[in-house]
Residue, then its C-alpha position, 0 to 999 in steps of 0.5 A: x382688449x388685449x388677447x390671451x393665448x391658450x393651449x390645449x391642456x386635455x379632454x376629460x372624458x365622463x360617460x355621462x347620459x348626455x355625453x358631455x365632454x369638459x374641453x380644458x384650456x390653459x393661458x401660456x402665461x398664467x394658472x388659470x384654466x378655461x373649461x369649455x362643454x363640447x359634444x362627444x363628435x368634437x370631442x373625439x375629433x380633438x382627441x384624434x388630433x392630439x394623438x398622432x397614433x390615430x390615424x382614421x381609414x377615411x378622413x373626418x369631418x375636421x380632415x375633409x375641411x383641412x384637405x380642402x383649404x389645403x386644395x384652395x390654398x387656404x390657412x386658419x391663421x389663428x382661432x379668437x374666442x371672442x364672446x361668452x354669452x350665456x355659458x356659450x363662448x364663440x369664436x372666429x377662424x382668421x383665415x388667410x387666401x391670397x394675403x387678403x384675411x378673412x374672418x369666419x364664424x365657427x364653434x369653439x369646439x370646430x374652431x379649435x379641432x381646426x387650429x389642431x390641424x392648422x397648427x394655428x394658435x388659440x387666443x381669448x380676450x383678457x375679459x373673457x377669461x377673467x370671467x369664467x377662467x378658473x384657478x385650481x388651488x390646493x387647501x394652502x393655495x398652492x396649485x393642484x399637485x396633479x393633472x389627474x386632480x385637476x379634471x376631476x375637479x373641473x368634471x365636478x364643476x362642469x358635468x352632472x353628477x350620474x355619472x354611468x361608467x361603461x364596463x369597457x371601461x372598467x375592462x381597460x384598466x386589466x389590459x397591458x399596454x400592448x393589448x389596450x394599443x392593439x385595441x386602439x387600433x382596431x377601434x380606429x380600424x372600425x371607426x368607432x372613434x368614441x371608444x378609440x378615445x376611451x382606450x386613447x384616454x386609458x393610454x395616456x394615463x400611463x404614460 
């Protein structure tokens, strides 16, 4: 089975009760998106990855296994999504000490927070991704116009509908750029990195 590499096209935050995340992942060479659940702690951590103005007091979980491989001299080589059962994918870490590789079950959203860190590419199986990449087209079969767009489509297909808005959030969209960085940095400072990556989210669209 030939593999296909995917990047990280973004996180679509959605303040739902269960706090549900729709992680979104795009082939290198196609249109299609892979749209992944993930937890609001793996959520954030792939957040604070993605942006490097975040920079956590104390290191997370993600940070502590990433400075431990680097102790012991082991590399995440690449990160394989390799099955889909059930609306669950998993995936495998190809690690390499030694030159002897090695291969280590993990969850997509751990896997994938590590081949941040890693800077190591992310694949997925043709098959897999024929079965639940999705194409977001417009009404004359030309791709959605905007990235916005796309995850409110994707959120749409993937989250529940009660949708509760926090009146932070609200908040965010009245601050000037300054303000919501300043912000930024004493969530991190407090280590509420939920709501760091609220005001990250707030940040990157207007950019």
């Amino acid at each position: 089975m030939s593999l296909v590499r995917l990047n990280i096209k973004g996180i679509s935050y959605s303040q739902t009760q269960n706090g549900a995340y729709a992680l979104i992942l795009s082939e290198v060479e196609g249109e299609r998106k892979l749209p992944i659940v993930i937890g609001a702690f793996e959520a954030q951590s792939i957040a604070i990855a993605l942006e490097k103005e975040i920079k956590p007091p104390r290191p997370l979980t993600h940070d502590l296994f990433k400075n431990f491989a680097d102790r012991f001299e082991i590399t995440v080589k690449q990160v394989i999504i390799h099955k889909l059962v059930d609306g669950v994918f998993y995936s495998s870490l190809i690690c390499e000490r030694d030159k002897i590789e090695e291969i280590v079950d993990a969850r997509t959203s751990d896997a994938i927070a590590l081949a941040l860190r890693f800077d190591a590419p992310i694949f997925t199986y043709k098959n897999i991704l024929d079965k639940a990449g999705i194409f977001l087209k417009g009404d004359e079969g030309e791709q959605a116009a905007s990235e916005k767009h796309e995850e409110e489509i994707i959120s749409e297909e993937l989250l529940p509908d009660d949708i509760d808005i926090k009146s932070d959030d609200t908040n965010y969209k009245k601050l000037s750029l300054d303000e919501l960085k300043t912000l930024l940095s004493q969530a991190v400072n407090n280590e509420d990195y939920e709501k760091a990556a609220r005001i990250r989210d707030e940040i990157s669209k207007r950019k």
